[in-house]
Each structure stands twice: as structure tokens, then as C-alpha cells.
VOPAGU-2260 file (C-alpha; in pm, 1 decimal, decimal comma):
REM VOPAGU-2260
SITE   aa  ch    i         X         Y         Z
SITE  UNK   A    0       0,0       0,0       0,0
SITE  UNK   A    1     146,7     337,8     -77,3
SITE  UNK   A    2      45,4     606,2     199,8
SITE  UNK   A    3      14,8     905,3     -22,9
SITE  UNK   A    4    -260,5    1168,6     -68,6
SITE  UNK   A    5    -330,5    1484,3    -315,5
SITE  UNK   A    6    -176,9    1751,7    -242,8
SITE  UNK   A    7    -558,6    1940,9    -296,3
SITE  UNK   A    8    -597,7    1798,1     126,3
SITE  UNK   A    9    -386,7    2091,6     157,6
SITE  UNK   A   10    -632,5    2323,8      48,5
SITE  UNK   A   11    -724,4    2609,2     276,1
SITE  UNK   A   12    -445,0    2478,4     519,1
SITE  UNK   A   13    -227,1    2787,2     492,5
SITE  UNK   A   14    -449,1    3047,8     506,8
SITE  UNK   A   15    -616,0    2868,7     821,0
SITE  UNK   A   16    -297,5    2872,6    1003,6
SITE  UNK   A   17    -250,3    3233,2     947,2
SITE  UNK   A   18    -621,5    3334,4    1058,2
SITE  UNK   A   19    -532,3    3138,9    1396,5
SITE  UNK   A   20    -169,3    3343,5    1387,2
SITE  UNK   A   21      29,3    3095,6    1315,8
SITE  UNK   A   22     320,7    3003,5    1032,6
SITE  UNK   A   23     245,7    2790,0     760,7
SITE  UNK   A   24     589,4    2811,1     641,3
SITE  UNK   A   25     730,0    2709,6     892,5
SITE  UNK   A   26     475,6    2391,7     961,7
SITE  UNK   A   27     548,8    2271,7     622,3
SITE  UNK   A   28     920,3    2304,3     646,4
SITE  UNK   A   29     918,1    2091,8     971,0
SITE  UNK   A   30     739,1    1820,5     820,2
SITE  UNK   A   31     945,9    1796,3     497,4
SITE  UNK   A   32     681,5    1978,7     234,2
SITE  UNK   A   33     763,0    2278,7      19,1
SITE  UNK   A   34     510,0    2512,9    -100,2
SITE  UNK   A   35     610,9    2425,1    -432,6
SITE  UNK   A   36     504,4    2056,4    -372,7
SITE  UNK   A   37     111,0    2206,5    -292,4
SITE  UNK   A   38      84,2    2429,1    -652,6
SITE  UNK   A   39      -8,3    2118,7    -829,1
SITE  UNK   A   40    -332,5    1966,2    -615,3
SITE  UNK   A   41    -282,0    1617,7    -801,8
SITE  UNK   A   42      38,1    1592,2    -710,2
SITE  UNK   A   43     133,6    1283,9    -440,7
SITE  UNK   A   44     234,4    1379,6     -98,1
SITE  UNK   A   45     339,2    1174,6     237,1
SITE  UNK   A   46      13,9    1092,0     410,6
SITE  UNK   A   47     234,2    1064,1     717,6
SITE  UNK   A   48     369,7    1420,4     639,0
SITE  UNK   A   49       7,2    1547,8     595,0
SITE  UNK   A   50    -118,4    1412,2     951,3
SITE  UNK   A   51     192,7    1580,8    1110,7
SITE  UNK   A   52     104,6    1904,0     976,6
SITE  UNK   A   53    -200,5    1866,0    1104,3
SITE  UNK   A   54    -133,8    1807,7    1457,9
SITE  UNK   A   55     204,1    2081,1    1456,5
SITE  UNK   A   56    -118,2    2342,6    1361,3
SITE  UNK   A   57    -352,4    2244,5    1580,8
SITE  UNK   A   58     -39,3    2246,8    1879,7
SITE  UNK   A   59     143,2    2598,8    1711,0
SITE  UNK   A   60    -225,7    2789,7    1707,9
SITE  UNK   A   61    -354,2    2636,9    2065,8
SITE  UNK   A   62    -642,6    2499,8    1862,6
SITE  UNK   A   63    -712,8    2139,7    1923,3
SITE  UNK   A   64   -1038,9    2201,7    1681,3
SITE  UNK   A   65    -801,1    2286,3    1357,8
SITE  UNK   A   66    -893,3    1958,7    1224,6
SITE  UNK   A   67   -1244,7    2045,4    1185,9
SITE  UNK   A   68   -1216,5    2368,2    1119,9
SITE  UNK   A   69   -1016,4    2309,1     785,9
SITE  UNK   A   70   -1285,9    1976,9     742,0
SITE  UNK   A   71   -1551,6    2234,4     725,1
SITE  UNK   A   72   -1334,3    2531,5     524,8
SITE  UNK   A   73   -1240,9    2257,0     238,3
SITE  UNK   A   74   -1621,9    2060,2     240,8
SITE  UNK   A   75   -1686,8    1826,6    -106,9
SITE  UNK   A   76   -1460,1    2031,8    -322,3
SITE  UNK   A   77   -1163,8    1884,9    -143,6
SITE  UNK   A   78   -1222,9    1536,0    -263,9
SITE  UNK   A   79   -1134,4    1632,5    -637,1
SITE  UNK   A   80   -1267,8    1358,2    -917,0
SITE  UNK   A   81   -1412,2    1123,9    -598,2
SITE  UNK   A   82   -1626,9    1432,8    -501,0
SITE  UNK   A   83   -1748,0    1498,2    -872,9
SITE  UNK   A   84   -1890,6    1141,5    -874,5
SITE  UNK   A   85   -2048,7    1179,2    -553,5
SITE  UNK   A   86   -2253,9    1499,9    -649,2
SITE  UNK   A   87   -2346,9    1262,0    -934,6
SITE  UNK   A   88   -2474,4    1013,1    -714,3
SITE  UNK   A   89   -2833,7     943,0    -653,5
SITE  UNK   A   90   -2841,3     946,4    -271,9
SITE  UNK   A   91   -2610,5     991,0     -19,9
SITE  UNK   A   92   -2611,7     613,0      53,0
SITE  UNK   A   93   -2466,8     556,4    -286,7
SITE  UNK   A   94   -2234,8     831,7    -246,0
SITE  UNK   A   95   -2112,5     698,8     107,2
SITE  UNK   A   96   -2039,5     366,3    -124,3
SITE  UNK   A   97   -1831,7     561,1    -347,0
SITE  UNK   A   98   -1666,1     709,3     -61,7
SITE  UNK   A   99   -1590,2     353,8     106,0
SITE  UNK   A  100   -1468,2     237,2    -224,8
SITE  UNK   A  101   -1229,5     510,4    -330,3
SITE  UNK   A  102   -1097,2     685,9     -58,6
SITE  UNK   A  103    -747,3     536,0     -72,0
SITE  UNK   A  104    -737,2     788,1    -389,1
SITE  UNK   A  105    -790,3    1113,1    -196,7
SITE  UNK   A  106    -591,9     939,2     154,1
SITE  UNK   A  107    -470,6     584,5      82,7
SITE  UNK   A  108    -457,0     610,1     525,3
SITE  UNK   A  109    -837,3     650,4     540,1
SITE  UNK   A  110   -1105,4     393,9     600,4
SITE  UNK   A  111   -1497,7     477,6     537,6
SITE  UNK   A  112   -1704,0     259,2     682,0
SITE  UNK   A  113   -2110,5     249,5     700,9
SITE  UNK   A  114   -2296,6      32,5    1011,4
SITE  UNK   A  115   -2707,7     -27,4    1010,6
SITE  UNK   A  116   -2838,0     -93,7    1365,7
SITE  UNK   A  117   -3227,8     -83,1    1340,6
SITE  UNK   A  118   -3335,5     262,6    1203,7
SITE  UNK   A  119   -2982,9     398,6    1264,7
SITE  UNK   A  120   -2725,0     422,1    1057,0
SITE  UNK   A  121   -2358,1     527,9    1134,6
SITE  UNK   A  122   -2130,5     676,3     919,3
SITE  UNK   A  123   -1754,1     578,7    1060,8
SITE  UNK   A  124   -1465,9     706,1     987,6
SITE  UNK   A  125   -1063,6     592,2    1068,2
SITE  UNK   A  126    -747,8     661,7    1027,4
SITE  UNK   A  127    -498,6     401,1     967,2
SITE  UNK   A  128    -181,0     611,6     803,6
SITE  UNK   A  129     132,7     393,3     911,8
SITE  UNK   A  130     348,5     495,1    1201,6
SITE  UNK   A  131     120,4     729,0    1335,2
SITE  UNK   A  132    -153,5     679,4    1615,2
SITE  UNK   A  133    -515,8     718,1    1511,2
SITE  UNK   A  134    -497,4    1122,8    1517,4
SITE  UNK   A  135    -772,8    1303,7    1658,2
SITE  UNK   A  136    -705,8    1591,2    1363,8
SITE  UNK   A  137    -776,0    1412,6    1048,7
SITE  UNK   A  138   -1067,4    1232,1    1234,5
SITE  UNK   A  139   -1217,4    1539,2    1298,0
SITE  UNK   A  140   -1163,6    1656,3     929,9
SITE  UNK   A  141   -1337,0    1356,8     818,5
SITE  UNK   A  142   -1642,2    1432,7    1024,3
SITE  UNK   A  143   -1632,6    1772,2     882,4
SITE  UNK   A  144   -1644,0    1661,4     545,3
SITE  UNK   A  145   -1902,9    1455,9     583,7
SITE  UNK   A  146   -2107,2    1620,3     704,2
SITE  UNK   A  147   -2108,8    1870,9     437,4
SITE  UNK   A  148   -2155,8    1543,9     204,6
SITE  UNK   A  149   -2454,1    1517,6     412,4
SITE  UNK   A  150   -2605,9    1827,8     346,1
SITE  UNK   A  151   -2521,8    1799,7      -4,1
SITE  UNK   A  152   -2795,2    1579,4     -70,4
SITE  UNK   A  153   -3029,0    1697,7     269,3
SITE  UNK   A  154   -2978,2    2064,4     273,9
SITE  UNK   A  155   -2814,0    2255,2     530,6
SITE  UNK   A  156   -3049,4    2246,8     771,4
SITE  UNK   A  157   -2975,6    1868,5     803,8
SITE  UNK   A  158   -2838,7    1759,1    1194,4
SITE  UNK   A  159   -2693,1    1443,5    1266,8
SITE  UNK   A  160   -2866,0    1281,0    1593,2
SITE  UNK   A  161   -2525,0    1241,7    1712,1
SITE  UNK   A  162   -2173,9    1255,1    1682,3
SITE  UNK   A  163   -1895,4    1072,7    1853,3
SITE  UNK   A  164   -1510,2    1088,5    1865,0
SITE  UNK   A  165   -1252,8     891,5    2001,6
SITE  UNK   A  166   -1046,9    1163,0    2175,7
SITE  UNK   A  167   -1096,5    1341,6    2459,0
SITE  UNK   A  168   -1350,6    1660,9    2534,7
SITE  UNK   A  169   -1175,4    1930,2    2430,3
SITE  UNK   A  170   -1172,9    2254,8    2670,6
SITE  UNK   A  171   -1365,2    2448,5    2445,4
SITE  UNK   A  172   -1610,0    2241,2    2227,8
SITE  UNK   A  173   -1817,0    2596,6    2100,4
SITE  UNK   A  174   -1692,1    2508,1    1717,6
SITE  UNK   A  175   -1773,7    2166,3    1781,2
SITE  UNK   A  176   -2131,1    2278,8    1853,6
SITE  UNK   A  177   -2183,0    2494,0    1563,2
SITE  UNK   A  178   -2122,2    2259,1    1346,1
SITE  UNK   A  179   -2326,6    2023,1    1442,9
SITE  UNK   A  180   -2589,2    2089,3    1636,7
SITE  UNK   A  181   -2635,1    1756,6    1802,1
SITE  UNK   A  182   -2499,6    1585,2    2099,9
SITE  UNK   A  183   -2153,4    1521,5    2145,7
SITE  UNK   A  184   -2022,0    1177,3    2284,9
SITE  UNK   A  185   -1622,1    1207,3    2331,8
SITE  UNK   A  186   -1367,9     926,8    2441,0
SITE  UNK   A  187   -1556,6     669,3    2256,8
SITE  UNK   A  188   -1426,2     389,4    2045,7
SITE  UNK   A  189   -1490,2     528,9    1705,2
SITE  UNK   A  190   -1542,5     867,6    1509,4
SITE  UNK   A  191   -1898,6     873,9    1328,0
SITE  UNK   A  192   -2210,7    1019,9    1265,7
SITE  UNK   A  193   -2516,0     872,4    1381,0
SITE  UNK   A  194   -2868,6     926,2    1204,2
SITE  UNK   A  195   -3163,6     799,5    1007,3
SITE  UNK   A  196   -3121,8     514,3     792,1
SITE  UNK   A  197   -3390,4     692,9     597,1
SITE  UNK   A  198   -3183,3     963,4     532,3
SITE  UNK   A  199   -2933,6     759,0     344,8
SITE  UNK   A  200   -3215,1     702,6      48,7
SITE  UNK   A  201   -3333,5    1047,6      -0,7
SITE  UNK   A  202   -3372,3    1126,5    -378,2
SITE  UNK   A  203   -3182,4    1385,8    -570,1
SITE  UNK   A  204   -3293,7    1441,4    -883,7
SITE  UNK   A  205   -3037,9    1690,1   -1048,8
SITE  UNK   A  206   -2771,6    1440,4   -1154,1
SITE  UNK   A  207   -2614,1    1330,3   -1470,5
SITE  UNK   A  208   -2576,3     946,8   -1559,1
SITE  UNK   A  209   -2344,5    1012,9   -1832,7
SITE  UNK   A  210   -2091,7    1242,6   -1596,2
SITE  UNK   A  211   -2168,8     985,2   -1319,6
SITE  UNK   A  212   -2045,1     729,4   -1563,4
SITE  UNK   A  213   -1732,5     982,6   -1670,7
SITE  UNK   A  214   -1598,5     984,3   -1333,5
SITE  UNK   A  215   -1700,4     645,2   -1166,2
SITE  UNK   A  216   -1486,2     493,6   -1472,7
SITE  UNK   A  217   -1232,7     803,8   -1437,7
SITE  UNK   A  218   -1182,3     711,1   -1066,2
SITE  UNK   A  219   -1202,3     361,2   -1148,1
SITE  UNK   A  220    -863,9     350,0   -1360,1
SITE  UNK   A  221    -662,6     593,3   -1082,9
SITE  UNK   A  222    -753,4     334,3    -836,6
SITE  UNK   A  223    -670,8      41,3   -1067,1
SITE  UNK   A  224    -352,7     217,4   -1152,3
SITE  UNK   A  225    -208,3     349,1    -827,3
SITE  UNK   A  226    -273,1     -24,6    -700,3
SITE  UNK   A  227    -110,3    -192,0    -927,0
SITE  UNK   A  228     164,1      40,8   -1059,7
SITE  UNK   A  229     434,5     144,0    -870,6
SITE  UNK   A  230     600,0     275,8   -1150,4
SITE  UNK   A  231     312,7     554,5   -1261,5
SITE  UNK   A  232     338,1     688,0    -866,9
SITE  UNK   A  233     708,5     690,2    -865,0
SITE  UNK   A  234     675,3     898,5   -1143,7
SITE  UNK   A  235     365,8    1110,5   -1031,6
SITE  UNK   A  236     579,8    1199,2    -735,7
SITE  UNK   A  237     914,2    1281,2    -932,7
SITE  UNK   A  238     726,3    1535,4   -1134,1
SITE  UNK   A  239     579,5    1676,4    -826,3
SITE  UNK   A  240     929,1    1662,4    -634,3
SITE  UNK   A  241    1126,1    1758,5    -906,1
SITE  UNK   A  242    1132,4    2199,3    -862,8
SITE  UNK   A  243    1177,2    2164,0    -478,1
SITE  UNK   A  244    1555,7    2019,6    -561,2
SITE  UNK   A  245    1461,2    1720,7    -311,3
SITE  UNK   A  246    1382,1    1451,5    -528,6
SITE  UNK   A  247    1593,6    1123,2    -464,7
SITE  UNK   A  248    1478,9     755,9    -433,9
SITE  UNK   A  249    1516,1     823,9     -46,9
SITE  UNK   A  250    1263,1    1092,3     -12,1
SITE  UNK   A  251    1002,8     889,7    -250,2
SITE  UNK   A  252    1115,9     557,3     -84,3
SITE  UNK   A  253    1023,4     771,1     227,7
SITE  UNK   A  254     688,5     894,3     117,9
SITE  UNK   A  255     594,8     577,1     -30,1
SITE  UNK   A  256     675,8     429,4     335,6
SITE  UNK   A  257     879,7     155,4     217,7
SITE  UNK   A  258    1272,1      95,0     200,3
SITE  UNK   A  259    1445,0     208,6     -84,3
SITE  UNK   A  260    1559,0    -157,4    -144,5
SITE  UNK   A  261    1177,5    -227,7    -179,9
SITE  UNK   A  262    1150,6      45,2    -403,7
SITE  UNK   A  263    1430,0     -85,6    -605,7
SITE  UNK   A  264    1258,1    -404,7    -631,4
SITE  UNK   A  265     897,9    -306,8    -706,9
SITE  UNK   A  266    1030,6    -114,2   -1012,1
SITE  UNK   A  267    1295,7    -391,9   -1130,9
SITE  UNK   A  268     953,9    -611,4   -1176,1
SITE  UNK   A  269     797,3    -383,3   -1374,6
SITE  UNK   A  270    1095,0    -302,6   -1568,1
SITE  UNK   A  271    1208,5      35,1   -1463,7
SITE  UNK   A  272    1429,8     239,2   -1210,9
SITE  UNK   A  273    1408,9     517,2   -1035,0
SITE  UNK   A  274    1723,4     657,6   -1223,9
SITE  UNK   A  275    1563,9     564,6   -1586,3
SITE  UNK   A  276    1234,8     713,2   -1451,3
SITE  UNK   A  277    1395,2    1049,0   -1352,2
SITE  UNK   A  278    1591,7    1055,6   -1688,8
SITE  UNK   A  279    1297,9     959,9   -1894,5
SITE  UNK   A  280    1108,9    1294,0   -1739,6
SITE  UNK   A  281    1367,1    1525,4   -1679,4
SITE  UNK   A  282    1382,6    1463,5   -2081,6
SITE  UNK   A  283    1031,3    1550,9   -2152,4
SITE  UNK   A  284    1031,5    1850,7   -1968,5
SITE  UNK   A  285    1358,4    1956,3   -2077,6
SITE  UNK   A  286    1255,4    1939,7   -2428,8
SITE  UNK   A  287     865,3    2099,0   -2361,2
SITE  UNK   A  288     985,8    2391,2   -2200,6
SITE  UNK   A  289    1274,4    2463,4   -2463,6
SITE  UNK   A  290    1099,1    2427,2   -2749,6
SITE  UNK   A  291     759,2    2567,2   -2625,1
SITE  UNK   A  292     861,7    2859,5   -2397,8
SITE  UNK   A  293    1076,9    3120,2   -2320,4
SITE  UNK   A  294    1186,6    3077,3   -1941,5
SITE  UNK   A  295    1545,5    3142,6   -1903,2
SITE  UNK   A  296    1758,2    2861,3   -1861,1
SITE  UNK   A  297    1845,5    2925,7   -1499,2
SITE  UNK   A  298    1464,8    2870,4   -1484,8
SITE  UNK   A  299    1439,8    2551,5   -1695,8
SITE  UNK   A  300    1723,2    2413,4   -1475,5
SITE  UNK   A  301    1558,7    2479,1   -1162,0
SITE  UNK   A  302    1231,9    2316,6   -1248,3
SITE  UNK   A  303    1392,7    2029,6   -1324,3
SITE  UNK   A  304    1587,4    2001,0    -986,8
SITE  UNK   A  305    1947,5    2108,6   -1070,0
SITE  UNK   A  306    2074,1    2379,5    -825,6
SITE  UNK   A  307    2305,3    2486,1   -1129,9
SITE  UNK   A  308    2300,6    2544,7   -1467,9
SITE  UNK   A  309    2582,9    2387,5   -1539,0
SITE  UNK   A  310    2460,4    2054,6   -1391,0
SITE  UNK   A  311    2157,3    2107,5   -1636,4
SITE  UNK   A  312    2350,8    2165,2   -1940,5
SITE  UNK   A  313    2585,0    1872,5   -1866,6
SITE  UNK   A  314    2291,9    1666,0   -1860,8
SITE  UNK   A  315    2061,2    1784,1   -2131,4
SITE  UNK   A  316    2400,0    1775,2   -2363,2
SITE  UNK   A  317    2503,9    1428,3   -2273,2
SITE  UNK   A  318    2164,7    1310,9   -2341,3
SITE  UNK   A  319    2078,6    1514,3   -2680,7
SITE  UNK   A  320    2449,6    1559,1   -2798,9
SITE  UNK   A  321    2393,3    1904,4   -2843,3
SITE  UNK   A  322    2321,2    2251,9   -2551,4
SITE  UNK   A  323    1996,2    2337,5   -2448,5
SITE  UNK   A  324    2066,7    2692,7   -2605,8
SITE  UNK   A  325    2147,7    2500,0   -2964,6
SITE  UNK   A  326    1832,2    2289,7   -2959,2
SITE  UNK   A  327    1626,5    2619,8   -2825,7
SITE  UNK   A  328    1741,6    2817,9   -3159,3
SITE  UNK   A  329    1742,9    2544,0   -3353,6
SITE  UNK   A  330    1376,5    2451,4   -3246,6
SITE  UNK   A  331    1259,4    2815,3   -3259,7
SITE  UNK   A  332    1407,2    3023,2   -3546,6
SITE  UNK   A  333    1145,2    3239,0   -3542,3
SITE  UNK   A  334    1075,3    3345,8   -3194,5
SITE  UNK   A  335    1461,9    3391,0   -3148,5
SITE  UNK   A  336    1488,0    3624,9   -3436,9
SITE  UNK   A  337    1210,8    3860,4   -3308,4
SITE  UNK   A  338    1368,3    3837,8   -2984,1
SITE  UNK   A  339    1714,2    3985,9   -3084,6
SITE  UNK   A  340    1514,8    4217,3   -3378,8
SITE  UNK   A  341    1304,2    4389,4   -3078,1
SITE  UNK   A  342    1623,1    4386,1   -2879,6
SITE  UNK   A  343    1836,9    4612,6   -3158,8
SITE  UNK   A  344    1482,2    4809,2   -3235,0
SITE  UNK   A  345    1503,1    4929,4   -2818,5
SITE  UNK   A  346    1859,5    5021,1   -2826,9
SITE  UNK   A  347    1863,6    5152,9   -3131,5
């Protein structure tokens, strides 16, 4: 199992930390994440690292409700393609299906579960990201997001008949009662929302069955292929490493929780490396942004993780036999000779 989520569970997370007066920099930085890492919200990021962050804000801000908070700030949206199919759904019992079913693709540490007891039905919810305790944060988060699921389909003056969580009463539950509006039931043995079984069937009529289809099959083959494909991660998560100038088979080893021998291993069956997979897309992008932009070199080299030019140029020569400034005006004639044309025009 590789513990990785989008970075999109980041979203809101900075500027919620900096409402509470805290420094989202600095959170990040402690927990090995660069800003850069969060521009893309597809790209793959520790799950570990997320559920640290998580717990340094809610300790930096003297919050212990943060998790909930940024739950209720992020709501559906947060879930990317897994949320489009569940505003597609018919009911929020299919939807909570969905959810079970693909959640590993928005946090591969999360578990959804869904238990019946008479005319009750209890949405759970668990955290099971390696090396970490259950944390009370991204528990809370998970309530949060449900329950805006909920109201999705029920309207927002929908109330759970209760909620429980496994950690302790907080000193100041006020949040925890707005957002709600139903008893509270702390230091139990599982987080979930408790409520009519009838509300799991209620109708909504303004969905699509062919976008429904789009994105059940859409989410279908991420699933299928972040299962069985270590390869496609490994390089989801070089591209999204790549510009921060961290990106070695450690650190993916290390987000992928697994040794780097393991690593090794997993890709040797499927017939790559790590090395060959970094080549293979350091290539690509070398040639995209040469041939199809105008970012300076220093630029080009950066994106791609060199912390020189020189390195970059070594590299892009080796590989193409010639310098990424003779493929750039060999590849565009045209935009080159404006370029020096409007330069003689201005200091002329």
C-alpha cells in the first residue's frame, strides 16, 4: 500500500494557520513539504507528512479544533474527481459507497465505513496512516467533510442525531457545537455520525448518468492504476518533487513508506528504475519547455531540480548531444529572431 494523498488535502491549510496566527511556512518546512510541492493539487504527498502538519497546527495555534475547522473550510470540493462522482450520485447512501470504495485515492490512510443498527445508521470514519496513532485531527476533518456530504444531498439544515469521537472533550467544544448541532459523545471507540437510515435514500434528482459514468470509470482507472503500478506513482511523485531540488529515491522511498531496497525491487519487476524514470522525465520537460517557452535557462534548470546550470547543461548535452541553447534556436528560429530584432529596435 502506498500512503500518499493529493496535495488538494492541503487546500485552505495555509491560510487557516494564518487566521489562527500561526506560520504555515514554517509547519510545512518541519514536516518535509515545500510550497512548491502544494501548486499542483494532483500531485502525491506523504500521508504521514500530511497528519503531522495537522497536529504541529492544531499544537502551534492552541487549537485542538483545527482539524475540523479546515474539514468544514475545504467541504466536497476537497475530494477532487471522488467528489465529482459523488454529487453525481443518486443518494447519499450511494455516495457513502463511493466514498468507502475510493478513498485510498484522496488518503490511501483513510477507512470509510457504514454500520445499520435498526433505524440507525452510522457513518464511521478511521485513520490508519502507518506509524502514526489514530490522530484526533484528520478524524475530525473527516467528520467535517461529511457532514457537508450530508447536506449535499439533505440541505443545510440537516443535523446528525449524534456525533462521537474517540479523543478526549476538548476545553472548548463551542466550534464543535456549531457545526453540528447535536450531541456530542467524546472518548468513545470510534469517530462517526449517527442518524436515520432513511436519510441515506433520499432522492436527488439533479444528476447526470453520463458524468456519473465519466468519473465512476475516471476514478475507477486511478484506483486500478495506483494499485497496481508502482512505476506511474514513482513517477507522479518525481514530477511533483522535481522543482523543490529534493527529489531522490530516499525521499520517494520515504513517502511511499517503504525501504528504498523495496523500491528498487517493485520497479525492477515492472521493468524500470528510479534513475531511468527520472531521466525519462527530466527529458520531456527539458525538451517541452525549450521548445515551447521562453523561461530562461536558470529557470528551466531549476524546475527540473538542478541547483546549477551547469549541472543542467551537462545533462541535457550528454543526453541530446547538443546545448539546451542549440536545440532552443534550432527549435525556434522564429521566436529567437524577433527576440534579438526587438532587442536592436530598443537600443537603437
Amino acid at each position: 500500500m502506498h500512503y500518499v494523498i493529493r496535495s488538494a488535502k492541503f487546500m485552505g491549510f495555509s491560510e487557516l494557520v494564518e487566521e489562527l496566527g500561526g506560520d504555515p511556512e514554517r509547519i510545512l518546512s518541519q514536516v518535509g513539504i515545500s510550497p512548491a510541492q502544494l501548486q499542483d493539487p494532483e500531485a502525491l504527498i506523504s500521508a504521514t507528512a500530511f497528519v503531522e502538519s495537522l497536529q504541529l497546527a492544531a499544537d502551534l495555534t492552541q487549537h485542538s479544533d483545527f482539524g475540523l475547522r479546515l474539514g468544514v473550510r475545504q467541504g466536497v470540493d476537497v475530494l477532487g474527481p471522488l467528489g465529482l462522482l459523488a454529487r453525481q450520485c443518486a443518494d447519499a447512501g450511494e455516495a457513502f459507497q463511493m466514498m468507502s470504495r475510493f478513498v485510498g485515492l484522496h488518503n490511501s490512510g483513510s477507512v470509510v465505513g457504514m454500520e445499520l443498527q435498526d433505524s440507525k445508521a452510522y457513518l464511521t470514519y478511521d485513520d490508519v496512516t502507518p506509524g502514526l496513532p489514530r490522530n484526533a485531527q484528520i478524524c475530525d476533518l473527516a467528520l467535517g467533510i461529511a457532514m457537508a456530504l450530508m447536506e449535499l444531498f439533505l440541505g443545510k439544515e440537516w443535523r446528525p442525531d449524534g456525533v462521537y469521537f474517540a479523543h478526549p472533550r476538548p476545553e472548548d467544544i463551542s466550534f464543535y457545537q456549531a457545526v453540528f448541532s447535536a450531541p456530542l459523545f467524546f472518548d468513545q471507540e470510534i469517530y462517526a455520525l449517527k442518524f436515520d437510515v432513511a436519510a441515506l435514500s433520499v432522492s436527488v434528482n439533479e444528476t447526470d448518468p453520463e458524468l456519473k459514468e465519466y468519473f465512476a470509470r475516471y476514478v475507477s482507472e486511478l484506483q486500478l492504476r495506483l494499485k497496481s503500478n508502482t512505476a506511474s506513482t514513482v513517477d507522479h511523485l518525481i514530477r511533483s518533487l522535481l522543482s523543490t531540488g529534493h527529489c531522490s529515491e530516499a525521499r520517494v522511498a520515504k513517502v511511499l513508506q517503504m525501504h528504498p531496497r523495496t523500491l528498487q525491487r517493485k520497479l525492477l519487476q515492472e521493468g524500470h528504475s528510479f534513475q531511468g524514470l527520472l531521466t525519462q522525465i527530466r527529458s520531456e520537460l527539458a525538451l517541452s519547455y525549450l521548445s515551447a517557452s521562453d523561461i530562461p535557462l536558470t529557470e528551466v534548470a531549476t524546475v527540473l531540480g538542478y541547483s546549477e546550470l551547469s549541472a543542467f547543461s551537462r545533462f541535457f548535452k550528454g543526453h541530446f548531444g547538443e546545448s539546451p541553447t542549440t536545440y532552443r534556436r534550432k527549435m525556434r528560429p522564429l521566436s529567437t529572431g524577433s527576440t534579438q530584432l526587438a532587442q536592436k529596435r530598443a537600443s537603437g
